[in-house]
PLY file of the C-alpha trace (Angstrom):
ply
format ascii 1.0
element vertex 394
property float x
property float y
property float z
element edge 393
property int vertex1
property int vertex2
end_header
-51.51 -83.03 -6.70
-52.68 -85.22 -9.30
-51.33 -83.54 -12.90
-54.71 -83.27 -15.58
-54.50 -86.42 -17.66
-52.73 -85.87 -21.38
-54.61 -85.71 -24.55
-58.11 -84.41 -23.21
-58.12 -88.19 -22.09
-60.71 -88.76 -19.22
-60.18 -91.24 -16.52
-63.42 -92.71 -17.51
-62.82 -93.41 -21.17
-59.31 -94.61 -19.90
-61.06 -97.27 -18.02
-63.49 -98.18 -20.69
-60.81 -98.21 -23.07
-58.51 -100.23 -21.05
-61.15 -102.94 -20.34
-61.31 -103.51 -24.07
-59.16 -107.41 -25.11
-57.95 -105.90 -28.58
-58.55 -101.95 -28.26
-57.40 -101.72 -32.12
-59.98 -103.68 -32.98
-63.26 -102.32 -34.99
-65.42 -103.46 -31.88
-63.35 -101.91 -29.37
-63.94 -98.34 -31.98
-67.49 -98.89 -32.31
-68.16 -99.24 -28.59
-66.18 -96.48 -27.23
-67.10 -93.74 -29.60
-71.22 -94.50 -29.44
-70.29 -93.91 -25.45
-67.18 -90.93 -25.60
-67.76 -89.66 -29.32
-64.60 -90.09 -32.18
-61.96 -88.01 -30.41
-61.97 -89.22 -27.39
-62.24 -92.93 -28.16
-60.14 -92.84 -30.29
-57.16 -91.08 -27.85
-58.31 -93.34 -24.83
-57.81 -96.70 -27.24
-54.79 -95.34 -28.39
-53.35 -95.12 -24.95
-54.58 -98.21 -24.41
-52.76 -99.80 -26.99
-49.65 -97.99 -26.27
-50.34 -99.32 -22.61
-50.07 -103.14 -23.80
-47.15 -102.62 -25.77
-44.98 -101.19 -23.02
-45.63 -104.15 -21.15
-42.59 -105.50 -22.24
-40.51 -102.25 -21.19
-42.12 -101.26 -17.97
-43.83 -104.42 -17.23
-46.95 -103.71 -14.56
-46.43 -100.80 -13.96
-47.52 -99.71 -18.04
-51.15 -100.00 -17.13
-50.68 -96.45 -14.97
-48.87 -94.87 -17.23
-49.07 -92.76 -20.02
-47.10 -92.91 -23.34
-46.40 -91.45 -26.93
-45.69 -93.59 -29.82
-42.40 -92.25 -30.77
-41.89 -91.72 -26.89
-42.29 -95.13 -25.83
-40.01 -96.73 -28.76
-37.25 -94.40 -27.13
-37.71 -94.22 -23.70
-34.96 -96.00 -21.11
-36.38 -99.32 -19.80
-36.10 -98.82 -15.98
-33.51 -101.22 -14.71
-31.17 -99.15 -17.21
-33.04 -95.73 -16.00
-31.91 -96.79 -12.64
-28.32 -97.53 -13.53
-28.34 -93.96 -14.91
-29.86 -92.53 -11.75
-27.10 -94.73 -9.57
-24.38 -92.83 -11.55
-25.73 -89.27 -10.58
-26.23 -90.41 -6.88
-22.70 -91.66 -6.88
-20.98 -88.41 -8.37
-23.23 -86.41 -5.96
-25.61 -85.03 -8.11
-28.25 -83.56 -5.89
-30.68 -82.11 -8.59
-30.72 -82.78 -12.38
-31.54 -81.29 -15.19
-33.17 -83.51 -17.76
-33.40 -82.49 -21.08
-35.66 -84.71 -24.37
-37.18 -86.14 -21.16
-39.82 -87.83 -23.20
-42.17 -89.57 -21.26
-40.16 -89.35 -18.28
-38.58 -92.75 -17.99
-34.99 -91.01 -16.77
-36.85 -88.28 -14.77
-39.09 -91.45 -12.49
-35.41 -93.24 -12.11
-34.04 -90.03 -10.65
-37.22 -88.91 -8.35
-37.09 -92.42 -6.50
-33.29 -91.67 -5.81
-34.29 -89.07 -4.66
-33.13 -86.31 -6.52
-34.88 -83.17 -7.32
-35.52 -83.25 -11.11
-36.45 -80.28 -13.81
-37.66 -82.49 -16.61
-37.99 -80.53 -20.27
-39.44 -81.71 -23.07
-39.83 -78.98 -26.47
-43.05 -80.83 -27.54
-45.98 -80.25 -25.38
-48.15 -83.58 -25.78
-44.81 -85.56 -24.43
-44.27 -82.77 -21.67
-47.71 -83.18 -20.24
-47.56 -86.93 -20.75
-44.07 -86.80 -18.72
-46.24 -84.30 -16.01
-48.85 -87.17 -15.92
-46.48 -89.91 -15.37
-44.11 -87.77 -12.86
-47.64 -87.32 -10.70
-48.17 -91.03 -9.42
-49.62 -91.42 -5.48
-46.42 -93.17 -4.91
-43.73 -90.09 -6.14
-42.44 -87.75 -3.07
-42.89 -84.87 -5.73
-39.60 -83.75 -6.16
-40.10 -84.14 -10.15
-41.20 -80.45 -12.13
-41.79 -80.89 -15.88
-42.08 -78.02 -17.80
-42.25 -77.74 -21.89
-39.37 -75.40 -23.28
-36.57 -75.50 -25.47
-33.26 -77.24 -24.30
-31.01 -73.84 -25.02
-33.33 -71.93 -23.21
-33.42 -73.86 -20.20
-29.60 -74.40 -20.23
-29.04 -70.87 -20.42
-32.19 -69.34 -17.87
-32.42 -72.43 -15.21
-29.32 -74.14 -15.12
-27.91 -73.50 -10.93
-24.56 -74.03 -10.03
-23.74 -77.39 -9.26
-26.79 -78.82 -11.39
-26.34 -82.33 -13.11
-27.36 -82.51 -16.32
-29.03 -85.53 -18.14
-30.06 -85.51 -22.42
-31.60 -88.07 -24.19
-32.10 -86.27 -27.75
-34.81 -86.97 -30.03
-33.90 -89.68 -32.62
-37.13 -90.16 -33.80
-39.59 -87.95 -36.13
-42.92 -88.82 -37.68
-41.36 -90.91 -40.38
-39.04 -92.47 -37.92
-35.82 -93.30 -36.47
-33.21 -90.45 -36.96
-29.85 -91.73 -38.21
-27.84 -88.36 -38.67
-26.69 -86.68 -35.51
-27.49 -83.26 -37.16
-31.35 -84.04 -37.23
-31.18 -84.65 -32.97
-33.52 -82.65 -31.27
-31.73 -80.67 -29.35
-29.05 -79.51 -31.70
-25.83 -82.04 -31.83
-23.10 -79.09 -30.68
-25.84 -78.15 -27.60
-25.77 -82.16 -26.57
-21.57 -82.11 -27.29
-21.46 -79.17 -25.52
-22.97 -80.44 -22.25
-20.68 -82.80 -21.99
-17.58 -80.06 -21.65
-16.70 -81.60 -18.10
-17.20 -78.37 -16.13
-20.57 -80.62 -14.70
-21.91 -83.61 -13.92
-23.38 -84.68 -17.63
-24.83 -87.52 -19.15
-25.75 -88.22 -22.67
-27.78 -90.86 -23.73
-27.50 -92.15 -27.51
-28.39 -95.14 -29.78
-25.90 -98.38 -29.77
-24.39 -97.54 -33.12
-23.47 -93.92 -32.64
-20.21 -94.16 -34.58
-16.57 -94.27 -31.72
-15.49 -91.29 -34.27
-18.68 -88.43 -32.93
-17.30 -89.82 -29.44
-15.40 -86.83 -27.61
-11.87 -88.35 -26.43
-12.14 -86.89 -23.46
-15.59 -88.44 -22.07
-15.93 -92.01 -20.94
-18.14 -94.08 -23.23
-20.35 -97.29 -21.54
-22.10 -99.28 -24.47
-25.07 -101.06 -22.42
-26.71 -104.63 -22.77
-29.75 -105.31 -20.89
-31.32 -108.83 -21.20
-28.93 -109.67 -24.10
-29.88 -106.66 -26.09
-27.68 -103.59 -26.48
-29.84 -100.75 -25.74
-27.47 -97.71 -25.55
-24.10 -95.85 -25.87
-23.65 -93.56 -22.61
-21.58 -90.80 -22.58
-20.68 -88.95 -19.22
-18.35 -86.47 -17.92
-17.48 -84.47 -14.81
-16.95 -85.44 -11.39
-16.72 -89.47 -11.05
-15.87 -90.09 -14.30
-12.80 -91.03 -16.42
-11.74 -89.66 -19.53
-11.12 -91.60 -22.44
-12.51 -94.73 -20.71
-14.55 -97.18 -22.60
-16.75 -99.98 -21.41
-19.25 -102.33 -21.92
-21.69 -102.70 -19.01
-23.85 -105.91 -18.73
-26.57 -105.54 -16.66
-27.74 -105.50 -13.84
-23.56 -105.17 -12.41
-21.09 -106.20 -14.96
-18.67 -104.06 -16.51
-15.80 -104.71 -18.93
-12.90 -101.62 -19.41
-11.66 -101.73 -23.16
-7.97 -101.32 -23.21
-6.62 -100.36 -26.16
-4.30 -101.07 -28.22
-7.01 -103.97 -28.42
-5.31 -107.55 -28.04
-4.39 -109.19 -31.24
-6.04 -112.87 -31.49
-5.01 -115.77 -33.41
-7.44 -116.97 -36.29
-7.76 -120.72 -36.50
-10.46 -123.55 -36.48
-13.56 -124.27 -34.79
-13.03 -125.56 -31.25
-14.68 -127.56 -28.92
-16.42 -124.69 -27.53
-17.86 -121.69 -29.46
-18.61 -118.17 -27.76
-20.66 -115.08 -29.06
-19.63 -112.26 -27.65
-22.34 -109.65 -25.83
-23.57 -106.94 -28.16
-22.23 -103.85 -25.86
-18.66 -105.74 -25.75
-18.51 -105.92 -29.46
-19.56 -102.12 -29.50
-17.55 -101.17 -26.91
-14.20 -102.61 -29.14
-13.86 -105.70 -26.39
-13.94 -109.03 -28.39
-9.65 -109.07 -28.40
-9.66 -108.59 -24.84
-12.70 -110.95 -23.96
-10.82 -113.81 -26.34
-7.71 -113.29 -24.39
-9.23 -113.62 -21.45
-11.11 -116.83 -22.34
-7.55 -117.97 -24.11
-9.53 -118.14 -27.62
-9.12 -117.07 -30.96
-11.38 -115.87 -33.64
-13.25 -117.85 -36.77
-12.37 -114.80 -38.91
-10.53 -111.31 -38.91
-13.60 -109.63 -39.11
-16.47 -111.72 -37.45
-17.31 -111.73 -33.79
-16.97 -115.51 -32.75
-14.76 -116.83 -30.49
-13.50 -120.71 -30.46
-11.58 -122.23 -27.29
-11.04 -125.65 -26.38
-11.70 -124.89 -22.78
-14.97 -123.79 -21.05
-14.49 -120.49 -19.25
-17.65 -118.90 -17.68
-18.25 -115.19 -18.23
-20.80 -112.75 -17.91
-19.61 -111.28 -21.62
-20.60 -113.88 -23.89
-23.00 -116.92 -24.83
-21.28 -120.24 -24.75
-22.10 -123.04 -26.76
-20.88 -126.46 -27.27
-19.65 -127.54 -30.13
-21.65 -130.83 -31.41
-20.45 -131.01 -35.18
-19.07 -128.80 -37.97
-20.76 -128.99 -41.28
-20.62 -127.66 -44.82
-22.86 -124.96 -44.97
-25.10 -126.46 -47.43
-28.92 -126.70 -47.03
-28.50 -130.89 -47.98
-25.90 -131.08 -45.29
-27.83 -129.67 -42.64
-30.91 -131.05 -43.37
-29.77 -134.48 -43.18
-27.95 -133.85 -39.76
-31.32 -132.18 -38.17
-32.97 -135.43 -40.05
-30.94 -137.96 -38.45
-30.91 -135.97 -34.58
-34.63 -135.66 -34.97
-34.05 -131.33 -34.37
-37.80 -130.19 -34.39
-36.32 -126.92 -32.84
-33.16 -125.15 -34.56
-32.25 -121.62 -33.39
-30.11 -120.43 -36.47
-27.46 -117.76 -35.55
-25.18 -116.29 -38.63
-22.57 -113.82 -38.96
-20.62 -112.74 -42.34
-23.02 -115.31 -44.73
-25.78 -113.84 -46.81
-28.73 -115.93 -46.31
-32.10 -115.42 -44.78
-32.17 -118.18 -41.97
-36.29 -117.31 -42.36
-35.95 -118.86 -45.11
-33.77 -121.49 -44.61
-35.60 -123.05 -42.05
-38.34 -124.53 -43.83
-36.02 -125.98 -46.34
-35.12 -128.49 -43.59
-37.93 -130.40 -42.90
-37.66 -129.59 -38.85
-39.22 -133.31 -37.05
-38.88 -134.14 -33.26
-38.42 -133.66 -29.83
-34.84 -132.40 -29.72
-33.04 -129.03 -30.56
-29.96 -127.90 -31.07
-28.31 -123.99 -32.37
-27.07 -123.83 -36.34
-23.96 -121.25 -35.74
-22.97 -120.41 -39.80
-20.09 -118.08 -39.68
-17.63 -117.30 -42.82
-14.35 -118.83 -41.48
-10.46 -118.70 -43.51
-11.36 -121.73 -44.95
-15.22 -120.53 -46.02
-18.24 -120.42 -44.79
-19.47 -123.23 -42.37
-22.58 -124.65 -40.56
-21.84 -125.03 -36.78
-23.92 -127.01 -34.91
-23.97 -126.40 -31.05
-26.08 -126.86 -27.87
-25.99 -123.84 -25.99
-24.33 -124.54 -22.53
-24.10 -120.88 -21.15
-26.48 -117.75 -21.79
-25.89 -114.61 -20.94
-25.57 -113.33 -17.51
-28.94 -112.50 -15.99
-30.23 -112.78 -12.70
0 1
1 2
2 3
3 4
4 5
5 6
6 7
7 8
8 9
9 10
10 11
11 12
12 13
13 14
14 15
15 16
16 17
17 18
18 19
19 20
20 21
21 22
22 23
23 24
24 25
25 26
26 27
27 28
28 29
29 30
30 31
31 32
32 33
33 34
34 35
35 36
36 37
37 38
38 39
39 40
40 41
41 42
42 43
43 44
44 45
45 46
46 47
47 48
48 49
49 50
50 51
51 52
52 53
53 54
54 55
55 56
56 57
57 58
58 59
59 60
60 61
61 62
62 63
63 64
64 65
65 66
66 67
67 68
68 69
69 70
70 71
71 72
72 73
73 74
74 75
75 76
76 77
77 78
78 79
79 80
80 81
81 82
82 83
83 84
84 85
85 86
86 87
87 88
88 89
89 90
90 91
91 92
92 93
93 94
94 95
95 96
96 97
97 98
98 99
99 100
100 101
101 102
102 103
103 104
104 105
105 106
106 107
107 108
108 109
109 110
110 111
111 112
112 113
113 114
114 115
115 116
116 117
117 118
118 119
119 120
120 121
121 122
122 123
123 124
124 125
125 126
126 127
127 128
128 129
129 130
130 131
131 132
132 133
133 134
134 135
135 136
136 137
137 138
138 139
139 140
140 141
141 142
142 143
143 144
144 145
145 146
146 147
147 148
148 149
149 150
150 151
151 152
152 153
153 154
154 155
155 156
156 157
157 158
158 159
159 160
160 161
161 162
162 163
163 164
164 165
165 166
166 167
167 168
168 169
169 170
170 171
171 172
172 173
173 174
174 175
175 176
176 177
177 178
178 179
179 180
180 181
181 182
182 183
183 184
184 185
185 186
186 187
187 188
188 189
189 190
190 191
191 192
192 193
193 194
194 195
195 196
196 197
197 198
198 199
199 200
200 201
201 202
202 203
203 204
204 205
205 206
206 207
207 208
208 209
209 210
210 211
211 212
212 213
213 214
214 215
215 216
216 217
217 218
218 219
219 220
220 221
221 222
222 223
223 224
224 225
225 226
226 227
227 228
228 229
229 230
230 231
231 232
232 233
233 234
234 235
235 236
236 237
237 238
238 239
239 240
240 241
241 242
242 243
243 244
244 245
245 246
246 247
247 248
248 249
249 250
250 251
251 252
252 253
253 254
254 255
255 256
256 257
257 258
258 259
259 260
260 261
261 262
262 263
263 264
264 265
265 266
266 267
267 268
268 269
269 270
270 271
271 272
272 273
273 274
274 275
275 276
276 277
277 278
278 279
279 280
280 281
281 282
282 283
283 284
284 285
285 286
286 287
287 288
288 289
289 290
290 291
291 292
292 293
293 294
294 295
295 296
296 297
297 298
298 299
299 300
300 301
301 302
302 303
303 304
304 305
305 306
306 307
307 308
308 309
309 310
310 311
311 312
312 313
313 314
314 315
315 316
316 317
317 318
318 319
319 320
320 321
321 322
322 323
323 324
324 325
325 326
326 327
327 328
328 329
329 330
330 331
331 332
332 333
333 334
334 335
335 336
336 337
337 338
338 339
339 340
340 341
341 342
342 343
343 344
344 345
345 346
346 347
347 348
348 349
349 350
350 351
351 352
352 353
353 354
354 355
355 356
356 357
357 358
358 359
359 360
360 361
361 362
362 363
363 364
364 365
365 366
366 367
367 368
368 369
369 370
370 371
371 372
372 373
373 374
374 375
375 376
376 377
377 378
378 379
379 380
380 381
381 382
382 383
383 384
384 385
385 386
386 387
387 388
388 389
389 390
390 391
391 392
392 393
């Protein structure tokens, strides 16, 4: 049974709205309200708006689905909504409780394992936009959405061997959240599902500090496409305590020892390597550089120099083309000489806006090259590379 669409939304003004090139244009307003009247055109060209953003999250499938502002900004892009719903199949969850679903992301992941879900969400407009987008022709209907409060639900719904799945609310009408104790639900509720006596996950933004961490959960920091998206916390069956990873998508996954490995500072080497986002996160760049026998640029900064070329899943590789002052005259004449028309400029532990910085070089012709400036022992300096290895992606 096909859930009533969200926001009084009709599937004709949906369609109207949809059809429109630029629906936050003037034109697009005009149009729709002389045919649907001011609410209505104005919630169907929101949606439609929303609908070409998320393009970039949830690709095709955005145009049949519905979204909230804040809700779409947080919600789990689905290859990493899958990985989540993997990990619950694996430790044999059989239904899960999600709670902050938001617009569902998690909750469509689990359905299509084929888990039974109970998706809550405390606001209603994102519950009944999660009941809209848990309805598609193609869903077996194992997906129930209801809007409630997360204590409520823990302590009135929860059966015995339930999974349990949060994704709090780090956002608010004047945006992102930074303090744990602003979460929605409340920061001891979201601790306290993870107390091992279930299966639990907890999903949470990159930078979540390793000191709100529980020891006794396993931690996996998670890159997607070269951008760290999340910190993952689970517990319960199938999962290790006090483990910490970084996980590169789609099936990569690095185990932090600790103590970390101690590398050597020294020079820039023939080949320069930037480390993946989660595995900096996750505490990993000692034991990635030992593994790739390199050292570091700088105590504190995350490049890695080797004078070998070792392939890895864990790290962008360039090579090494020349090492420069970092001055603007320097460079200039070097991307001058080369004929760089295209420069990506990468920089780590120097203030300077490379925004700015590029037009100061007078960019001309056909080739390209990456400006690496990274404070070293001996100062700052302006590497120039040619990238030889991107991340892993399939």
């Amino acid at each position: 049974m096909t859930a009533p669409l969200p926001f009084g939304l009709t599937a004709e003004a949906l369609s109207a709205a949809s059809a429109e090139a630029d629906p936050d244009s003037l034109a697009a307003a005009t149009r729709l309200r002389g045919r649907f009247g001011p609410e209505l055109a104005t919630a169907a060209l929101h949606q439609a708006s929303l609908r070409l953003r998320a393009r970039t999250k949830f690709g095709s499938e955005s145009a049949e689905m519905f979204f909230t502002r804040a809700g779409l900004e947080q919600a789990t892009r689905p290859d990493v909504a899958a990985h989540h719903a993997r990990r619950m199949v694996d430790a044999g969850a059989r239904r899960v409780v999600d709670l902050g679903c938001g617009i569902g992301s998690d909750a469509l992941a689990f359905v299509r394992a084929g888990l039974e879900v109970l998706a809550v969400d405390l606001d209603p407009d994102t519950a009944a936009v999660a009941r809209a987008n848990l309805t598609q022709p193609d869903l077996v209907g194992l997906g129930t959405v209801i809007c409630a409060d997360a204590a409520d639900v823990m302590r009135d719904q929860l059966r015995p061997g339930d999974a349990v799945f949060c994704d709090p609310a780090r956002r608010s009408d004047r945006g992102r959240l930074w303090r744990v104790e602003d979460f929605t639900p409340d920061w001891s509720l979201v601790t306290g599902l993870l107390d091992g006596s279930r299966v639990a996950g907890v999903k949470l933004g990159p930078a979540l500090p390793h000191s709100l961490i529980p020891a006794a959960v396993q931690a996996q920091w998670v890159s997607h496409r070269s951008e760290v998206v999340e910190v993952a916390l689970w517990s319960g069956p199938g999962t290790e305590p006090g483990r910490r990873s970084a996980y590169v998508w789609p099936d990569h996954e690095l185990v932090t020892v600790r103590p970390a490995p101690e590398l050597a500072i020294g020079p820039v080497g023939r080949y320069l390597f930037e480390p993946d986002g989660a595995v900096i996160r996750a505490g990993g760049v000692g034991q990635l550089g030992e593994s790739l026998a390199a050292h570091l640029l700088d105590p504190q900064i995350a490049y890695l120099c080797a004078d070998t070329l070792t392939p890895t899943p864990y790290a962008a590789a360039f090579e090494v083309v020349e090492v420069l002052p970092f001055a603007v005259k320097a460079v200039k004449r070097w991307c001058r000489e080369q004929e760089i028309g295209t420069l990506e400029i990468k920089k780590r532990g120097v203030d300077f806006d490379p925004a700015v910085l590029r037009p100061r070089l007078g960019l001309r012709g056909a080739n390209r090259a990456t400006l690496v400036v990274s404070r070293t022992q001996a100062g700052a300096v302006a590497v120039v590379t040619r990238r030889i290895q991107a991340p892993y992606s399939p």
